[in-house]
C-alpha positions as CSV (number, residue, x, y, z in Angstrom):
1,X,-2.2,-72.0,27.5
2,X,-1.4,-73.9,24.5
3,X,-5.0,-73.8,23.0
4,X,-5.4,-70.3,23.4
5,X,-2.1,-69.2,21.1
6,X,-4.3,-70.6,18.0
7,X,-7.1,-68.4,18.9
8,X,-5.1,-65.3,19.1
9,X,-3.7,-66.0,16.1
10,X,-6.7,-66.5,14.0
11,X,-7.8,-63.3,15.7
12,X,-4.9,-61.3,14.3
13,X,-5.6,-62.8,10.9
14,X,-9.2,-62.1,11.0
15,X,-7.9,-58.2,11.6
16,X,-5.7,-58.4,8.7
17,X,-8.0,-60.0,6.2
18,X,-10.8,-57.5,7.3
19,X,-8.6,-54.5,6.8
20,X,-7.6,-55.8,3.4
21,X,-11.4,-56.3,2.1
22,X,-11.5,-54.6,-1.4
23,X,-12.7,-50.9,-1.9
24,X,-16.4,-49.9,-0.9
25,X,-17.4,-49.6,-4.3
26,X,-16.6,-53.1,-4.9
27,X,-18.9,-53.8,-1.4
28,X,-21.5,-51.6,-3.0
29,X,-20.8,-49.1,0.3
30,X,-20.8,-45.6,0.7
31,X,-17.4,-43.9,1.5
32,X,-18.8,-43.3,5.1
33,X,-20.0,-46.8,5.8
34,X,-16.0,-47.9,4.3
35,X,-14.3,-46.0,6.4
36,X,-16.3,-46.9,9.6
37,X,-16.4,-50.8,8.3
38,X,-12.7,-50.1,9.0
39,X,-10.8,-51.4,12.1
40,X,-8.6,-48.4,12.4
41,X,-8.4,-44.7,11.1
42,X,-5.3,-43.2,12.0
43,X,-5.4,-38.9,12.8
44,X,-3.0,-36.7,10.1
45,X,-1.6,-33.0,10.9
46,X,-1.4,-30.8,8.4
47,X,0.4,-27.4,9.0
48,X,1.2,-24.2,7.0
49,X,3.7,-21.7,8.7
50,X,5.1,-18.7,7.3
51,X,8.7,-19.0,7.1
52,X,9.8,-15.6,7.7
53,X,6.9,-12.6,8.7
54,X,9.6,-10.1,9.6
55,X,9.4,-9.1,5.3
56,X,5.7,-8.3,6.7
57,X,6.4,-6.1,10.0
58,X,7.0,-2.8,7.8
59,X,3.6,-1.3,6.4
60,X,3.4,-1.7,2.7
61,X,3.3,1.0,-0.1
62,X,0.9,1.1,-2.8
63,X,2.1,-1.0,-6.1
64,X,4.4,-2.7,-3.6
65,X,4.8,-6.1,-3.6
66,X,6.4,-9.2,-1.3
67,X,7.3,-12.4,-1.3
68,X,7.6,-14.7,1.9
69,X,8.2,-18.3,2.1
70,X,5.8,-20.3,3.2
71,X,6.6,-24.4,4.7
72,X,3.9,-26.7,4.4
73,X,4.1,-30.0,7.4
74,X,2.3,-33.0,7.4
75,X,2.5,-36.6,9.2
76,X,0.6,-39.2,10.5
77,X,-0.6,-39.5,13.6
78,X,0.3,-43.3,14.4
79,X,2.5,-43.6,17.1
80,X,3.7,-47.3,18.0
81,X,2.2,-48.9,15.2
82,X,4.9,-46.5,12.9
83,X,7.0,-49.0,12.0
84,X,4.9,-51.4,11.2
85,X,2.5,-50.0,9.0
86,X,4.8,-47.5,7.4
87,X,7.8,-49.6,7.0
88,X,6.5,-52.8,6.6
89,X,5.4,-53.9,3.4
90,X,2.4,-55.5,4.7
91,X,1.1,-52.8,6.9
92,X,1.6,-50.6,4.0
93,X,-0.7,-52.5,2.2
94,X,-3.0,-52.8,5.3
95,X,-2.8,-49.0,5.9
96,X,-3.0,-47.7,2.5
97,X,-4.3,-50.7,0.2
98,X,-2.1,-49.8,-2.5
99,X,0.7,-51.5,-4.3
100,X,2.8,-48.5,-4.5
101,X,6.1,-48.4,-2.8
102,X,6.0,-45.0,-1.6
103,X,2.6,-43.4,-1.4
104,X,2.5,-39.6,-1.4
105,X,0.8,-37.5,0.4
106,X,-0.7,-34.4,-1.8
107,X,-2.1,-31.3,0.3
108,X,-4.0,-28.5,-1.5
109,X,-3.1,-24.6,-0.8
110,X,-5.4,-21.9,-1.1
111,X,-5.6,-18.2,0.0
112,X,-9.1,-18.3,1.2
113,X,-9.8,-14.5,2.3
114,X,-7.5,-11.4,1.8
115,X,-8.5,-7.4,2.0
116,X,-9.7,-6.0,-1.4
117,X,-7.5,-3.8,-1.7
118,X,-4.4,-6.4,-2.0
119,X,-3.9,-9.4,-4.4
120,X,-2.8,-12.3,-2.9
121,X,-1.1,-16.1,-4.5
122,X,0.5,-18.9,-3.1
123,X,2.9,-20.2,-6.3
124,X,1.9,-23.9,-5.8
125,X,-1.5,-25.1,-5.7
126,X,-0.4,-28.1,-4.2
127,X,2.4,-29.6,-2.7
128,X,3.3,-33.1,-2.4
129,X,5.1,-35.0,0.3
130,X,7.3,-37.8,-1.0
131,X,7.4,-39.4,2.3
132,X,4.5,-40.0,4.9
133,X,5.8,-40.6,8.3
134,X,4.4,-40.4,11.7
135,X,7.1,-37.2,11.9
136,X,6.4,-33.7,10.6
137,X,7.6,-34.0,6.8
138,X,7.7,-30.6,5.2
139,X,7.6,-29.1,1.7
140,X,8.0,-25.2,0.6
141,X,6.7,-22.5,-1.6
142,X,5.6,-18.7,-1.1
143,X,3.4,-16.7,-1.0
144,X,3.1,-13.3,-2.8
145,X,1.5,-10.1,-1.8
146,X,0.7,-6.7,-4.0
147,X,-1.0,-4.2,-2.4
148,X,-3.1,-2.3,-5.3
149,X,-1.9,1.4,-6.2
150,X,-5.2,3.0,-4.9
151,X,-4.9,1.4,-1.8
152,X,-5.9,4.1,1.5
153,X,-3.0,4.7,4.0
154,X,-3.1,2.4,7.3
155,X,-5.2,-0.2,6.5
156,X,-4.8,-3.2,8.7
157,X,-6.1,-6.6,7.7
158,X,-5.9,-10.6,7.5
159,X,-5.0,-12.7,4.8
160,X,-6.1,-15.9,5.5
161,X,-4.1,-19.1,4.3
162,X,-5.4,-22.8,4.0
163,X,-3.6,-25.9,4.0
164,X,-6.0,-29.6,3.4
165,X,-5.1,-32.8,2.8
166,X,-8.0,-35.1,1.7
167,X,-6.4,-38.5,1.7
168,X,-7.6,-41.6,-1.1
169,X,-10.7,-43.2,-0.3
170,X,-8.9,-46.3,0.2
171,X,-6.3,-45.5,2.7
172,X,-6.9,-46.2,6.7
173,X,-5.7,-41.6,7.2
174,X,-8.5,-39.1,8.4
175,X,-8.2,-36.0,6.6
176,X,-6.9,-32.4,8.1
177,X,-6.0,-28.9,7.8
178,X,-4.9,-25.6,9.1
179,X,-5.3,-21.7,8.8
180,X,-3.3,-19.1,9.7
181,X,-4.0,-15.8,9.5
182,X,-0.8,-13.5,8.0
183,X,-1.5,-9.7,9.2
184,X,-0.4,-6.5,6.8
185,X,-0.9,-2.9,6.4
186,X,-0.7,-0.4,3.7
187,X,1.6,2.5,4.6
188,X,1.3,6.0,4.1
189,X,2.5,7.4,0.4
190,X,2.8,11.3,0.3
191,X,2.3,12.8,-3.3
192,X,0.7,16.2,-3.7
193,X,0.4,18.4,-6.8
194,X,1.2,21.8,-7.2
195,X,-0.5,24.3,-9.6
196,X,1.1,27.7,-10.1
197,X,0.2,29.1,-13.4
198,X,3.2,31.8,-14.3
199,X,6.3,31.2,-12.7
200,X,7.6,34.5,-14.3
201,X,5.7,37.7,-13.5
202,X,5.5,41.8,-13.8
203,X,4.1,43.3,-10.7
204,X,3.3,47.0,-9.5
205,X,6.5,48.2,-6.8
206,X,4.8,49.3,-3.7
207,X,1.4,47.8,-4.5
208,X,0.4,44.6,-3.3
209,X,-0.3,41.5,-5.8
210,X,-2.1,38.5,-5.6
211,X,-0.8,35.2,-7.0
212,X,-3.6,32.4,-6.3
213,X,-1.3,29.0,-5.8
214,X,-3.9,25.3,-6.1
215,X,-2.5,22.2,-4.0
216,X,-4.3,18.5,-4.5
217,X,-3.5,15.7,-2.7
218,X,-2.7,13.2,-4.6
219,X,-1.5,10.4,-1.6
220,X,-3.7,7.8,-0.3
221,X,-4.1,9.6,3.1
222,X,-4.8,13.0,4.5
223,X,-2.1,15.4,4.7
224,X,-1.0,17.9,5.9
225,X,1.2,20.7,3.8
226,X,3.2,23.2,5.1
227,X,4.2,26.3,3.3
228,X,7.3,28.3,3.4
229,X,8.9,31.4,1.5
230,X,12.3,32.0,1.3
231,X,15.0,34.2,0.0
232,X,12.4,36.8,0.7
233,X,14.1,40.5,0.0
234,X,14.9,43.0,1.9
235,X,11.8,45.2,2.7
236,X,9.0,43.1,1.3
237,X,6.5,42.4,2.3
238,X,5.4,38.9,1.2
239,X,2.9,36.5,3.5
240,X,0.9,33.8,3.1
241,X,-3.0,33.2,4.0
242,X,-1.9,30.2,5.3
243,X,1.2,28.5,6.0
244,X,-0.4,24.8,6.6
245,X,-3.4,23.1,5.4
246,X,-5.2,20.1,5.9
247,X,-5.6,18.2,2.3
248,X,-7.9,15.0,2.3
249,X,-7.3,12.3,-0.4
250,X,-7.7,14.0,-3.9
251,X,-8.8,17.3,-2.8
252,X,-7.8,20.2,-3.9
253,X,-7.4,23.7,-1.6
254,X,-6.0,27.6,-2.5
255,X,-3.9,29.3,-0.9
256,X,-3.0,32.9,-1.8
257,X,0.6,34.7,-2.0
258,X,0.7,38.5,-0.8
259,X,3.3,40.2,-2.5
260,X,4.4,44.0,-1.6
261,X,7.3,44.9,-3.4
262,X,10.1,47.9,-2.6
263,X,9.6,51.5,-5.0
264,X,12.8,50.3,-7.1
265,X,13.5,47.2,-7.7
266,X,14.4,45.0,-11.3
267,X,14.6,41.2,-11.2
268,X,14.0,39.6,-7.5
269,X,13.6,35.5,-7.5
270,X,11.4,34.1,-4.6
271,X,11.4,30.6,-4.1
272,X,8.0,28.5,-2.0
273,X,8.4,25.3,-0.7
274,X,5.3,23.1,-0.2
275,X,6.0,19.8,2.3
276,X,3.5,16.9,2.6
277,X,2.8,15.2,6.1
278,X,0.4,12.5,7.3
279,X,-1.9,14.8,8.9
280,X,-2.6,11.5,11.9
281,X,1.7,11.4,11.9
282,X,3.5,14.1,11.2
283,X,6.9,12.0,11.3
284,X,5.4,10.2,7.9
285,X,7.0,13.4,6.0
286,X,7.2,13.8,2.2
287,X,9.5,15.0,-0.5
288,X,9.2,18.8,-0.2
289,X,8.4,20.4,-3.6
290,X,10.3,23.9,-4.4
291,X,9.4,26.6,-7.1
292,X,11.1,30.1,-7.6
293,X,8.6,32.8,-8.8
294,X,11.2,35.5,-10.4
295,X,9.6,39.1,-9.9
296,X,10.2,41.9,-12.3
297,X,9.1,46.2,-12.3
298,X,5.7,46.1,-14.4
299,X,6.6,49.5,-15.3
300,X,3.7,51.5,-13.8
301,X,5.3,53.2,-11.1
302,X,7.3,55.1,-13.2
303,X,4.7,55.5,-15.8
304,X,2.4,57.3,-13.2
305,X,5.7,59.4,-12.4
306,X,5.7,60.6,-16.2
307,X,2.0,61.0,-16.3
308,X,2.6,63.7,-13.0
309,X,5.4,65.2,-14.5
310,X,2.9,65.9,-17.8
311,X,0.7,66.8,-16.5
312,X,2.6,69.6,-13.9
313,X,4.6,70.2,-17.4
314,X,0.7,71.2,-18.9
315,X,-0.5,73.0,-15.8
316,X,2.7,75.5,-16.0
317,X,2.1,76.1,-19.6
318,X,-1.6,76.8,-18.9
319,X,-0.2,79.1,-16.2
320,X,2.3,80.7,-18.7
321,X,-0.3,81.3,-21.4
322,X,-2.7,83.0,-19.0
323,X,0.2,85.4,-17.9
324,X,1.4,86.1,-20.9
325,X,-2.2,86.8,-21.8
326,X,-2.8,88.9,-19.1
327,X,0.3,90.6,-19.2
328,X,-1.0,91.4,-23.5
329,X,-4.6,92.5,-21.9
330,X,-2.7,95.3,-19.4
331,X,-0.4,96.6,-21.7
332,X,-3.4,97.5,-24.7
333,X,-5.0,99.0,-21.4
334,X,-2.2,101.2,-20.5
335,X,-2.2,102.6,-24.4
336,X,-5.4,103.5,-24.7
C-alpha cells in the first residue's frame, strides 16, 4: 500500500505540470491542437435576459422610442473542482495560466437581427464580469428601441439579441452564448388631413350648392372616417354623399356637401366633423377634426324678385301706352 502512495503522487504532479505547459505558440501548436493537448476544458453559460418586457407588451407608435434593461449572466461550469481551481492560487494558475489575481470574464453584445422599420442598440458593447465563479455572476445594461416615423400600423416582429463570451487562448473555459428573441409591434397612429377651400361662403336660398370637401390619410394604416353635420338649421336641407369612407395610407378621397337653404335666411354657421378609425379596429379611434362653414344670402333670390317686378313694371307700361294709344286712334275716328 505504501509503494503505491508515490505513484499516485507523481501521477498528480504529472497532471499539474502538463496543464501548466507554456502557450501553444511557444509549442509551435495550433489553438485546436492546445486546447485538446489539455487535460481538462471546463463548459461556461452565458445568458442575456431582458429585465423587464412589460415596457414592450403595448404596441409602439411611430418616432416612439423605449428603453428596457437588459442583465447579462455568466459562470463556469466546474462543479466540485470550484474551490479549488477558482479559489486556489494554484488552480488559478492551472485553470487560467495567468498571474492575475482576479481574471475577468469580458462577453460581447450585439443586436444581430431587428425589423427595418425600427433601430435597435444595446448601450454597452461589452460587459465585463469582475468575478468568474462556477455561480451565475451578472452584469447590466439596456437596450433601446425607436420605431421609425413611417413605420405601417401592426407590424409584428423579432429583435434578436446576442450574448458571446470567447475566453483567452490560454485559459482551460470553452466558449458560449445565447439569443433571445425580444417581440414588438408598431401601433396604429391616426392622422388625416382635411381640405376645404372657403370656410366662408354666399349661396343661392332655396337652390341647392355644392361644396367639394378632399380627405388624405395621413396615418400609417387604413382608416376609416366618419362624417357628421351638426347644428344643421331648421328646414335645410343639407346631406352628405357619404358619411364614412375607407382611406388607405396616403390616399386621398372626395366627398361632397349638399346644401339646400330656406327662402330667407342671413348668416347660418354649420359645423362638419370628420373622425379617423382603424378601418381592421374600429376601437383604435382618432382625434375628431371640426370646421364651421358660416352660410350667408348670395343675393340672387331677391335680385330675380326685382328683375320680375321690372319687368311686370315694363309690361304694364307697354299695356298703358297701347291704351292710351288706342284710346288717341278712337277718338280722331269719332271726329272725322
Amino acid at each position: 500500500m505504501n509503494k503505491k502512495i508515490p505513484n499516485v503522487a507523481i501521477f498528480i504532479i504529472l497532471l499539474i505540470t502538463i496543464s501548466m505547459l507554456p502557450q501553444s505558440a511557444s509549442l509551435n501548436l495550433t489553438e485546436a491542437e492546445n486546447q485538446s493537448f489539455r487535460l481538462f476544458q471546463f463548459n461556461s453559460t452565458t445568458q442575456i435576459i431582458v429585465d423587464d418586457s412589460s415596457g414592450l407588451d403595448d404596441a409602439l407608435l411611430p418616432l416612439e422610442s423605449v428603453e428596457v434593461g437588459i442583465t447579462v449572466k455568466f459562470k463556469v461550469n466546474i462543479q466540485y473542482l470550484a474551490n479549488f481551481f477558482l479559489s486556489n492560487r494554484v488552480g488559478k494558475w492551472i485553470l487560467f495560466r495567468d498571474g492575475k489575481e482576479e481574471p475577468t470574464a469580458t462577453i460581447s453584445l450585439a443586436v444581430e437581427n431587428y425589423p427595418d422599420w425600427c433601430t435597435a442598440k444595446i448601450k454597452n458593447d461589452t460587459v465585463k464580469m469582475e468575478e468568474i465563479s462556477d455561480t451565475f455572476v451578472e452584469a447590466n445594461t439596456k437596450l433601446n428601441i425607436s420605431i421609425d416615423k413611417d413605420a405601417i400600423a401592426f407590424q409584428k416582429s423579432n429583435i434578436t439579441l446576442k450574448a458571446t463570451f470567447i475566453p483567452d487562448d490560454k485559459w482551460g473555459i470553452e466558449s458560449s452564448e445565447n439569443k433571445i428573441d425580444v417581440e414588438i409591434m408598431t401601433a396604429y397612429a391616426p392622422s388625416i388631413d382635411v381640405n376645404l377651400t372657403n370656410f366662408t361662403r354666399k349661396i343661392p336660398p332655396t337652390k341647392s350648392t355644392i361644396i367639394p370637401i378632399e380627405v388624405t390619410n395621413l396615418g400609417n394604416g387604413e382608416t376609416t372616417v366618419s362624417i357628421s353635420v351638426k347644428n344643421q338649421p331648421d328646414k335645410w336641407n343639407i346631406s352628405l354623399d357619404n358619411n364614412t369612407m375607407d382611406i388607405s395610407i396616403g390616399e386621398t378621397k372626395k366627398i361632397r356637401l349638399n346644401i339646400t337653404p330656406v327662402k330667407n335666411f342671413k348668416n347660418e354657421t354649420i359645423t362638419l366633423k370628420f373622425t379617423p378609425k382603424s378601418t381592421s379596429d374600429a376601437s383604435l379611434e382618432g382625434e375628431t377634426i371640426s370646421f364651421a362653414i358660416t352660410l350667408s344670402d348670395d343675393g340672387s333670390l331677391k335680385k330675380e324678385e326685382n328683375d320680375f317686378v321690372g319687368v311686370l313694371i315694363l309690361i304694364a307700361v307697354i299695356i298703358a301706352i297701347a291704351v292710351i294709344i288706342f284710346i288717341f286712334i278712337l277718338l280722331k275716328r269719332r271726329t272725322t
